[in-house]
Residue frames as qw, qx, qy, qz and C-alpha x, y, z in Angstrom:
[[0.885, 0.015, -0.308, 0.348, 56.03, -14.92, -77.30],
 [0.680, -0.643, -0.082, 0.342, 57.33, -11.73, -75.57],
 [0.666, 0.456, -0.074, 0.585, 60.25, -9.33, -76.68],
 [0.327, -0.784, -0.182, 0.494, 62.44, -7.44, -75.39],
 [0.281, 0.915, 0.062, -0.282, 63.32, -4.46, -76.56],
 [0.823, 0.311, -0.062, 0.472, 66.55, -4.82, -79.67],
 [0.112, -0.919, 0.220, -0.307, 68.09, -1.42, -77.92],
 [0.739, -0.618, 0.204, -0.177, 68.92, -3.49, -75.12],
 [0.858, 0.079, 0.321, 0.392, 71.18, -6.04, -77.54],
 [0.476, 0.782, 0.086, 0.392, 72.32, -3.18, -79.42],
 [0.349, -0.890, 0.124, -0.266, 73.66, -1.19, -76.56],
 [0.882, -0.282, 0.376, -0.033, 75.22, -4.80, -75.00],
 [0.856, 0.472, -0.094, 0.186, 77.10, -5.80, -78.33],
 [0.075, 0.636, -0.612, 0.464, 80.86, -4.35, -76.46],
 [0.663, -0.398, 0.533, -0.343, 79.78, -5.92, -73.08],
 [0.945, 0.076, 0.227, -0.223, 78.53, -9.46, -75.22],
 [0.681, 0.614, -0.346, 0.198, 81.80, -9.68, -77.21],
 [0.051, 0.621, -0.684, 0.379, 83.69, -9.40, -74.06],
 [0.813, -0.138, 0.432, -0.365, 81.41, -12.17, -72.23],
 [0.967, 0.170, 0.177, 0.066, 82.02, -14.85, -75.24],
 [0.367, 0.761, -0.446, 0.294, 85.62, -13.96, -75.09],
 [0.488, -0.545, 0.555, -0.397, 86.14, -14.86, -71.08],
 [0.025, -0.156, 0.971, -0.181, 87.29, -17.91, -69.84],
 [0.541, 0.324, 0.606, -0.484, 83.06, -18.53, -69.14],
 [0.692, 0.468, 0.132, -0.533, 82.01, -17.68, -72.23],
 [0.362, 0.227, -0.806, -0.409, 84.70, -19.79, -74.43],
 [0.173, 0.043, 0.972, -0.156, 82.82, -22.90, -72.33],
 [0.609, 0.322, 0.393, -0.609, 79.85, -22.06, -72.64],
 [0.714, 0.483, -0.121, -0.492, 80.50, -22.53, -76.20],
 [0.133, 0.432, -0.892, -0.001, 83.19, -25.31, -76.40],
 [0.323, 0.074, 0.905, -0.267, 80.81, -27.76, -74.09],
 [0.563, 0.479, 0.241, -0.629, 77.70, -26.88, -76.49],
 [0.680, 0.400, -0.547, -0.280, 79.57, -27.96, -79.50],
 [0.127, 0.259, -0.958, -0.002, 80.95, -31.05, -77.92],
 [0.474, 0.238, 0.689, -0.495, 77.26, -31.97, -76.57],
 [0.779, 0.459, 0.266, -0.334, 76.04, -31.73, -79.95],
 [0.353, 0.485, -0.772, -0.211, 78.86, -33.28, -82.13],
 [0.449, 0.005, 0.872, -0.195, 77.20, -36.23, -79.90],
 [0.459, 0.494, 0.616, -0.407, 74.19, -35.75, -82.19],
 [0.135, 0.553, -0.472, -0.674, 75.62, -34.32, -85.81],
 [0.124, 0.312, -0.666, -0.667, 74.81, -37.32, -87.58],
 [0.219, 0.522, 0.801, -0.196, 71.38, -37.82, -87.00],
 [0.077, 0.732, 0.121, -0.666, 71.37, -34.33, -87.68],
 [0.251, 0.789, -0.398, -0.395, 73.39, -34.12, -90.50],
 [0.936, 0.029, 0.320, -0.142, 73.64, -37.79, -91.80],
 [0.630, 0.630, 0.064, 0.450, 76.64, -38.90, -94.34],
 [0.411, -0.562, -0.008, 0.718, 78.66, -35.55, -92.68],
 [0.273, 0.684, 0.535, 0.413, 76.79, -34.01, -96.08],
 [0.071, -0.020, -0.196, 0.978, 76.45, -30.12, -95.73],
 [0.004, 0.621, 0.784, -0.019, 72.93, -29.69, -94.35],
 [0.118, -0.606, -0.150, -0.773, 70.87, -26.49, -93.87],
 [0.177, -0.317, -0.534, 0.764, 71.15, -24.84, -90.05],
 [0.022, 0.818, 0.123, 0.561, 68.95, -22.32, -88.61],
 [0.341, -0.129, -0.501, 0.785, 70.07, -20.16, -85.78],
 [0.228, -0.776, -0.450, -0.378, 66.88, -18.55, -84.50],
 [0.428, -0.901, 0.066, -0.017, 68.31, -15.50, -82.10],
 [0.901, -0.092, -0.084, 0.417, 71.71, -16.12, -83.09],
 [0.428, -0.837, 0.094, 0.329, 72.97, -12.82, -82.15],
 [0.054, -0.857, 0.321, 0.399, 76.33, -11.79, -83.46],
 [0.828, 0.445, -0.293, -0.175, 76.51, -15.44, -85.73],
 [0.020, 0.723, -0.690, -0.031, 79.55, -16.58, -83.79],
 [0.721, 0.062, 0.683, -0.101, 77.68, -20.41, -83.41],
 [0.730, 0.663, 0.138, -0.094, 76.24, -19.68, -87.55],
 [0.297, 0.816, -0.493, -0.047, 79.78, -18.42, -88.92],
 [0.267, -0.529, 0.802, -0.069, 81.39, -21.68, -87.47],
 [0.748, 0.395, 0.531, -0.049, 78.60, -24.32, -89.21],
 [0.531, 0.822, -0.093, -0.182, 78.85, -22.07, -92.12],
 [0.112, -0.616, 0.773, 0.103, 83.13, -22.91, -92.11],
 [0.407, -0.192, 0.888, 0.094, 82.16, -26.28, -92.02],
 [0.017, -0.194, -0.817, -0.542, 80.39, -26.26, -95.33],
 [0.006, -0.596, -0.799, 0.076, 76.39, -25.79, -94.18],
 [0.063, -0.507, -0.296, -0.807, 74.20, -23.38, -95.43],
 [0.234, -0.460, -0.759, 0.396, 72.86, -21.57, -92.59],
 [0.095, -0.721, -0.316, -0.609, 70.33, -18.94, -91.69],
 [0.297, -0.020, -0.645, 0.704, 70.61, -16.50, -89.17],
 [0.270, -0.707, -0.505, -0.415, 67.54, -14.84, -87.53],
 [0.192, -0.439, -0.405, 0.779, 67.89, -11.96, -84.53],
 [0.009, 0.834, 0.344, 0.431, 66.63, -8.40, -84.28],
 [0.459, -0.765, 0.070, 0.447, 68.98, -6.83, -82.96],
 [0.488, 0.873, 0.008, -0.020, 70.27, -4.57, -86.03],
 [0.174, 0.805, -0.552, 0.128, 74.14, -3.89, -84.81],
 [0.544, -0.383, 0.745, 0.045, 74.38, -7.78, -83.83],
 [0.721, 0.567, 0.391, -0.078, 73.09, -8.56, -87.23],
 [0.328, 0.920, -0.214, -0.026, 75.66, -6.06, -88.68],
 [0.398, -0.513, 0.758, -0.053, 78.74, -7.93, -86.57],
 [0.843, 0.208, 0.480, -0.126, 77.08, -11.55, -87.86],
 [0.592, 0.802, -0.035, 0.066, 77.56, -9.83, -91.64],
 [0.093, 0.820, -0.550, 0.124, 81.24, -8.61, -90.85],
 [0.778, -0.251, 0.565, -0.110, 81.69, -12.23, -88.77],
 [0.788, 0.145, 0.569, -0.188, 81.16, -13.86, -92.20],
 [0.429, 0.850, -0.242, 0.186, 82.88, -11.75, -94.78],
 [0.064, -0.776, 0.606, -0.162, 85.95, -12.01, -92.89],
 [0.641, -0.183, 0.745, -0.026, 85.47, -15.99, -92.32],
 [0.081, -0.250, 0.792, 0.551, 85.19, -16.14, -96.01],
 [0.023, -0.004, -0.905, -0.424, 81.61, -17.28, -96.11],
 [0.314, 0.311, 0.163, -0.882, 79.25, -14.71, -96.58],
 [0.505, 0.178, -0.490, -0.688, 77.85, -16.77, -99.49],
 [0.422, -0.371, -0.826, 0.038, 76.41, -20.10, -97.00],
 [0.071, -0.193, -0.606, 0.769, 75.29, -17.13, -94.55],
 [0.063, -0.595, -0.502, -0.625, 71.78, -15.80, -94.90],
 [0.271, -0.177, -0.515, 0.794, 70.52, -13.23, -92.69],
 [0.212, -0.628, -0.343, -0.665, 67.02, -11.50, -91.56],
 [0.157, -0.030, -0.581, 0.798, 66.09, -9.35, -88.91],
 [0.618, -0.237, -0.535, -0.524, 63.42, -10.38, -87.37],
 [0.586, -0.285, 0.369, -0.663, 61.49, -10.95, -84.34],
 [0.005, -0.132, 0.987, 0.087, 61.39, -14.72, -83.35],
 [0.483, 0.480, 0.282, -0.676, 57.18, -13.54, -83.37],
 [0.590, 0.642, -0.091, -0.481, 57.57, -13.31, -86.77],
 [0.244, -0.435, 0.818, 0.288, 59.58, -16.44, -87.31],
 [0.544, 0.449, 0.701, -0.104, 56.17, -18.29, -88.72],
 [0.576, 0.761, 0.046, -0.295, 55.16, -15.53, -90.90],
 [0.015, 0.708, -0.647, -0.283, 59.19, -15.57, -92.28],
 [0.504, 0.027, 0.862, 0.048, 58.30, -19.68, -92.76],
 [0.399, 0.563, 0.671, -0.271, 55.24, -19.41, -94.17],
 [0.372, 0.859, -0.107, -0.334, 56.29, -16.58, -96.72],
 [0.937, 0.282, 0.092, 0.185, 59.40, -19.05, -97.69],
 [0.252, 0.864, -0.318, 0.299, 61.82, -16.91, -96.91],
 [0.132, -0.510, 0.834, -0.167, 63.24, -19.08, -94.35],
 [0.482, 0.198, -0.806, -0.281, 63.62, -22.68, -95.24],
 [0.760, -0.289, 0.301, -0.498, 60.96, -25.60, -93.15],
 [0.963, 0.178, -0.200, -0.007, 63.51, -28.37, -93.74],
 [0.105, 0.801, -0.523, 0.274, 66.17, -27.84, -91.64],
 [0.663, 0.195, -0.676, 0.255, 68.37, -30.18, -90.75],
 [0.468, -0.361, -0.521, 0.616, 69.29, -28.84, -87.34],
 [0.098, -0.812, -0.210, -0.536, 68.01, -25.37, -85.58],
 [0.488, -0.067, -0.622, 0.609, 69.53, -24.10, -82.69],
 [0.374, -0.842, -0.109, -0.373, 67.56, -22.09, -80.09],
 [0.539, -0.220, -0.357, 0.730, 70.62, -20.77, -77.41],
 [0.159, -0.268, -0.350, 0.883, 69.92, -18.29, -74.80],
 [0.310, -0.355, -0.429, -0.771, 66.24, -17.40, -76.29],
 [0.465, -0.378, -0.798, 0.065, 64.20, -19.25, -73.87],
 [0.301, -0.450, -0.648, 0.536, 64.73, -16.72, -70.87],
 [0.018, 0.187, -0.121, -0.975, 63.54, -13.65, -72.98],
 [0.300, -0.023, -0.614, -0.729, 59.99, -15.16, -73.85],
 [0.613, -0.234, 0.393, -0.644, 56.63, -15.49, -71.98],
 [0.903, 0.226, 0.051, -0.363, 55.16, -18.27, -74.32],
 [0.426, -0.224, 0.838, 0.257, 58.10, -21.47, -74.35],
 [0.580, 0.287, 0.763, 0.001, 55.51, -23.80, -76.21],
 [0.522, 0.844, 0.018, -0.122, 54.69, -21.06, -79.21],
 [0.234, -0.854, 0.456, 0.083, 58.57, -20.77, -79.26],
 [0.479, -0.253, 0.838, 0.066, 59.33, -24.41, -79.08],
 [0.585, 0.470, 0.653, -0.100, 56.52, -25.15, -81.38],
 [0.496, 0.808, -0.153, -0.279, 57.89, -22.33, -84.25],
 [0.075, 0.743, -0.647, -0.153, 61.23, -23.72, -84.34],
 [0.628, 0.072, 0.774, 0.027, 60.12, -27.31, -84.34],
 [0.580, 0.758, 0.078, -0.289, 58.10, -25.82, -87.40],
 [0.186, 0.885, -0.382, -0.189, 61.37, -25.12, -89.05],
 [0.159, -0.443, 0.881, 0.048, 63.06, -28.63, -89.13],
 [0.581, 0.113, -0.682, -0.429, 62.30, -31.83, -91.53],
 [0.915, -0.319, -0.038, -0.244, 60.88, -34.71, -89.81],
 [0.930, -0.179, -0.106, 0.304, 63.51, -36.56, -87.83],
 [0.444, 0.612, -0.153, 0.636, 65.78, -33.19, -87.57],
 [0.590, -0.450, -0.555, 0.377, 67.12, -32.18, -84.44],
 [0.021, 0.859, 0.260, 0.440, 66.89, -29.10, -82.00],
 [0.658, -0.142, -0.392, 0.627, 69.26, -28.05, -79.92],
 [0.355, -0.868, -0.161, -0.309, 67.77, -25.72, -77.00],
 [0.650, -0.015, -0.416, 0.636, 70.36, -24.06, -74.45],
 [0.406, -0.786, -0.224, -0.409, 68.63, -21.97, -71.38],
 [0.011, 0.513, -0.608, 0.606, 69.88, -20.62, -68.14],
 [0.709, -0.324, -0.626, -0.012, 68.93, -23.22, -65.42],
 [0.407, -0.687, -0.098, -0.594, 66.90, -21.86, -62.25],
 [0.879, -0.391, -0.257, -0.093, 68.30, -24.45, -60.25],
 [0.751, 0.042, -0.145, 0.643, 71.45, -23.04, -60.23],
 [0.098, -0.663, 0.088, -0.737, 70.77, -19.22, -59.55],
 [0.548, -0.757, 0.098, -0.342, 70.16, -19.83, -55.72],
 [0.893, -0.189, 0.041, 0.405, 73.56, -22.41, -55.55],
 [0.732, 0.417, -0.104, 0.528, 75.29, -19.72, -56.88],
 [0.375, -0.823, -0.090, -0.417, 74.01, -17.07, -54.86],
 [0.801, -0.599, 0.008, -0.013, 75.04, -19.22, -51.43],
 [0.935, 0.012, 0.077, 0.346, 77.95, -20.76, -52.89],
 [0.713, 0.254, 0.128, 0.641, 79.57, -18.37, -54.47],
 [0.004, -0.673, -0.070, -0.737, 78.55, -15.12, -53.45],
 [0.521, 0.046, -0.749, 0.406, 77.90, -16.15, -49.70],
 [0.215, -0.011, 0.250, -0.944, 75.07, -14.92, -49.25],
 [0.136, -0.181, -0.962, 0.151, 72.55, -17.38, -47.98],
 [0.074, 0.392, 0.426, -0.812, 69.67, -14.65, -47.72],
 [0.263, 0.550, -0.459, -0.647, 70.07, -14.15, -51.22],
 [0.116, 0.235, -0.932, -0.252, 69.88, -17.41, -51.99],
 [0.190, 0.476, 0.835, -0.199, 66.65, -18.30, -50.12],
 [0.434, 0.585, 0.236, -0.643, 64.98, -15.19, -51.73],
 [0.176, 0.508, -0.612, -0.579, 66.15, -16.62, -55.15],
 [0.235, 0.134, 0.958, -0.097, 64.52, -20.17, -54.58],
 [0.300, 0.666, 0.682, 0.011, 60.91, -18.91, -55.58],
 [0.272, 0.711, 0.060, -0.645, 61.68, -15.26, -57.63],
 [0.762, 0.472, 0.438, -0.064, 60.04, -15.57, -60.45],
 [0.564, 0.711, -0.231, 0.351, 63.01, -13.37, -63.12],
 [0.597, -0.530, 0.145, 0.584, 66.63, -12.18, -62.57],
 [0.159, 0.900, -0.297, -0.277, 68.69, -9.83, -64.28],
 [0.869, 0.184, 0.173, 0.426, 70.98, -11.09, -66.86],
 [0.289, -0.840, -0.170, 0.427, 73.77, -9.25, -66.33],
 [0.600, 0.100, 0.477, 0.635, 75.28, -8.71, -69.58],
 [0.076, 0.563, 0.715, 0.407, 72.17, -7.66, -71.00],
 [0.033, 0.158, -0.314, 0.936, 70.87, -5.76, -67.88],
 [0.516, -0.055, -0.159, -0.840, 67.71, -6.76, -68.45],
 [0.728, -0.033, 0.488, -0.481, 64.83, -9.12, -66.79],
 [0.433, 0.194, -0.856, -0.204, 65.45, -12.80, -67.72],
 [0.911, -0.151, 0.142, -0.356, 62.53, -15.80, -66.62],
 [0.042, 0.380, -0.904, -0.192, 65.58, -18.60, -65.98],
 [0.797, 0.111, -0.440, -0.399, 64.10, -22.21, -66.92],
 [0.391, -0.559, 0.729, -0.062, 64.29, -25.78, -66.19],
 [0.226, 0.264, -0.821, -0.453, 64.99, -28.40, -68.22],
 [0.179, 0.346, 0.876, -0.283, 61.98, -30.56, -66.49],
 [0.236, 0.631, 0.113, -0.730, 59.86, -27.26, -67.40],
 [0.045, 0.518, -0.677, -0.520, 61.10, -27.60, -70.99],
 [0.188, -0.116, 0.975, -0.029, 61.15, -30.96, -71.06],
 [0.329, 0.361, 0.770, -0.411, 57.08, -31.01, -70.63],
 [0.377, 0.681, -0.109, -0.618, 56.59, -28.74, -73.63],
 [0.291, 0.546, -0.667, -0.416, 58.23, -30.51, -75.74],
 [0.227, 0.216, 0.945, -0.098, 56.84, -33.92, -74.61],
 [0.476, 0.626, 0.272, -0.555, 53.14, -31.77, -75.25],
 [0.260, 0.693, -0.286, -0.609, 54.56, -31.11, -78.82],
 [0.969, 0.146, 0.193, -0.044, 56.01, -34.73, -79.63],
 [0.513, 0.598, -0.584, 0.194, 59.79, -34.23, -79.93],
 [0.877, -0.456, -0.075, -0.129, 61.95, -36.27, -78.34],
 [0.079, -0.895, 0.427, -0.104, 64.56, -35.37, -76.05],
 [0.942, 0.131, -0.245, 0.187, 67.92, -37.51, -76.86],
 [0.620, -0.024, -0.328, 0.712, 70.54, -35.89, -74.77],
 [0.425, -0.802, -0.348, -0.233, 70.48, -33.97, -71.75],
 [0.671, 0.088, -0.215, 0.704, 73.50, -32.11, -70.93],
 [0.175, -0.921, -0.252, 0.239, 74.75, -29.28, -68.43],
 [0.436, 0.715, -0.133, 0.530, 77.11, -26.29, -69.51],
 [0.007, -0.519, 0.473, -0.712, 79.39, -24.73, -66.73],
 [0.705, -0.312, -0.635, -0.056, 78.91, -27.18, -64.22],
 [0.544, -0.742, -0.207, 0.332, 81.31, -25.52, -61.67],
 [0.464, 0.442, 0.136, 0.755, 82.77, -22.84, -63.32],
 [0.158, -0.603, 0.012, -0.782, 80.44, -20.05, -62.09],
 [0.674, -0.704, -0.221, -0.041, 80.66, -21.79, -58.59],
 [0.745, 0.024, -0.132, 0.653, 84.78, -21.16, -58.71],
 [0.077, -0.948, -0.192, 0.242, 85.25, -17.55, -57.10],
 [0.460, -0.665, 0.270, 0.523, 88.62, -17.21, -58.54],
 [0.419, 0.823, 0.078, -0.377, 87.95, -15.39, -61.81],
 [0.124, 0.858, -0.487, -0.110, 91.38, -14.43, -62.63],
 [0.339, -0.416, 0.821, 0.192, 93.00, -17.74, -62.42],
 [0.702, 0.484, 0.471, -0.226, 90.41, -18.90, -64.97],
 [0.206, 0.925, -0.243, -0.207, 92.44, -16.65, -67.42],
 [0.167, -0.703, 0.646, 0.245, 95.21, -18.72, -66.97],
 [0.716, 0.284, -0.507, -0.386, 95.79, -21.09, -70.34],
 [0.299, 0.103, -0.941, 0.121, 97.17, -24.56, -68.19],
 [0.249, 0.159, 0.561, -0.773, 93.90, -24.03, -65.75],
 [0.572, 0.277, -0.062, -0.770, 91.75, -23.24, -68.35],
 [0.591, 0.248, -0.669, -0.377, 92.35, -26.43, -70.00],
 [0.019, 0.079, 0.902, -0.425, 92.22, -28.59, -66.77],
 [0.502, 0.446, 0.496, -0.551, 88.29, -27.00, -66.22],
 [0.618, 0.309, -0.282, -0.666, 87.51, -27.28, -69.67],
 [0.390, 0.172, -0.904, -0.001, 88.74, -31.17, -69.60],
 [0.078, 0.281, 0.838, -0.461, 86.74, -31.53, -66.12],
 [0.353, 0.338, 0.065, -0.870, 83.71, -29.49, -67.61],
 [0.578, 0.249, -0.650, -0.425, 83.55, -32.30, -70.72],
 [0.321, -0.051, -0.935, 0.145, 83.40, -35.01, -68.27],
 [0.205, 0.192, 0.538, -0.795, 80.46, -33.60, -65.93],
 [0.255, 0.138, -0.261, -0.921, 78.25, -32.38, -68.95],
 [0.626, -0.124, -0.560, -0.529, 76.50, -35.29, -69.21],
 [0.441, 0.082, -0.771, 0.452, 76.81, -36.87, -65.49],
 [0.470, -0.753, -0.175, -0.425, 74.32, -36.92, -62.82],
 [0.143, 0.798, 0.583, -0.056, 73.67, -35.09, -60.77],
 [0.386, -0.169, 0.242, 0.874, 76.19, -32.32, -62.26],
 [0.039, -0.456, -0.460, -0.761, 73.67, -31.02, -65.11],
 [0.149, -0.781, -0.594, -0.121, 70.69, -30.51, -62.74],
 [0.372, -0.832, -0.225, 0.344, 72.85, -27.59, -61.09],
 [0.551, 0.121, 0.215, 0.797, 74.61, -26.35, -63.97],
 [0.101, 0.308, -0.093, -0.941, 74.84, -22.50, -65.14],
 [0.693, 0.226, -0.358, -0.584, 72.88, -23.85, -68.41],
 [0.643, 0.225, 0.731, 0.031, 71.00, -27.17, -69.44],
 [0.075, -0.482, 0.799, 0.352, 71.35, -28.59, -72.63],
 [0.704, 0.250, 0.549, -0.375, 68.51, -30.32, -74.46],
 [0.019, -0.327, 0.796, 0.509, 69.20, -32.07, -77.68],
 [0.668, 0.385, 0.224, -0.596, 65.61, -32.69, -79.39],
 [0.114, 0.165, 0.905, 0.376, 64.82, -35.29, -82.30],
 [0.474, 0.318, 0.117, -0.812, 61.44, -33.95, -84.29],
 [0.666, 0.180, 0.698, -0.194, 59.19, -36.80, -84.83],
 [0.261, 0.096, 0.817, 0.504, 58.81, -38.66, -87.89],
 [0.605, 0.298, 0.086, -0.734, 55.57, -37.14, -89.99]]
């Protein structure tokens, strides 16, 4: 399925705290929960406390916020000093005892099934920001389906390719750039630093048709955030709420998603 190296997240863990701090990164994560609070009680039926995984969930800040609301979740990365944050995330929210944690290659998510050490009835599983770091989607798509009861839902969030050469033109103004971006095949993720293979949700889409889930909501993140050049005024709190308020209304709206920052797939795993 591909890895990159955990150094790379280790190294990043200053930079990535300041990303999901910014004016970008609260959306990213604000619109993600409201897209799937669309979908919670299929997920989670009754508003019961269910069992989450987070498969790459990095520093836990998605896991530590299920976990608040009552659900027993697992986290899975390999990245040792975002794994260590996750831990400190969860002690300090009070609820180190719904958090489990292994570090672990999403490779080695089967074997981690298959030995019982992480639970194949999960309610809900989230795969965010894995996709562009992995050759094989379908092995990918097809462990974490693994990992969820019949009729349990997956919620997949991927940079979207269709939007790296709008942003290029649009925002960077640089229409060269933009045509050489149309057909290259990675980019640089610049948190990270490192080669990233963006997606599209059509791409996606086909896998997961191949696999037999079935996709129930289809939603973009940062529609025009990362097309707004004025950074700094993002910052400001009466702004911020205006784009987050116009950001909630887009998310689901053609043809907004097809050119968001991220897409937004919201999975249902067939009945067995």
């Amino acid at each position: 399925m591909g890895r990159v190296d955990s150094g790379t997240f280790d190294e990043a863990i200053s930079a990535w705290r300041q990303w999901q701090d910014a004016p970008w990164g609260r959306l990213r994560y604000a619109i993600a929960a409201a897209n799937l609070g669309r979908h919670l009680d299929h997920a989670l039926p009754g508003g019961e406390p269910g069992r989450i995984l987070d498969v790459a969930g990095g520093n836990g800040v998605e896991a530590i916020r299920f976990a608040t609301d009552g659900h027993r979740v697992t986290l899975v990365d390999y990245s040792a000093r975002m794994l260590a944050a996750a831990r400190e995330l969860a002690y300090k929210a009070g609820v180190a005892d719904r958090v489990t944690i292994h570090e672990s290659d999403v490779a080695q998510l089967a074997e981690l099934l298959g030995e019982g050490l992480v639970d194949d009835g999960n309610d809900l599983v989230l795969c965010h920001n894995l996709l562009p770091y992995v050759t094989d989607v379908e092995a990918t798509l097809a462990v974490c389906l693994s990992a969820l009861r019949p009729g349990g839902v997956l919620s997949i969030i991927c940079s979207n390719a269709h939007s790296e050469p709008l942003r290029i033109a649009v925002r960077e103004q640089d229409p060269s750039g933009a045509l050489e971006a149309l057909d290259a095949p990675t980019r640089v993720a610049k948190t990270f630093g490192t080669p990233v293979v963006p997606r599209t949700a059509e791409e996606v889409g086909k896998h997961l048709d191949k696999l037999g889930a079935r996709i129930v909501g289809h939603y973009g993140i940062r529609n025009v955030c990362d097309y707004m050049t004025d950074d700094e005024r993002k910052y400001d709190a009466s702004f911020y709420a205006e784009l987050e308020r116009l950001e909630l209304a887009l998310a689901d709206r053609m043809p907004y998603k097809l050119t968001a920052r991220l897409f937004h797939l919201v999975v249902v795993k067939s009945a067995e």
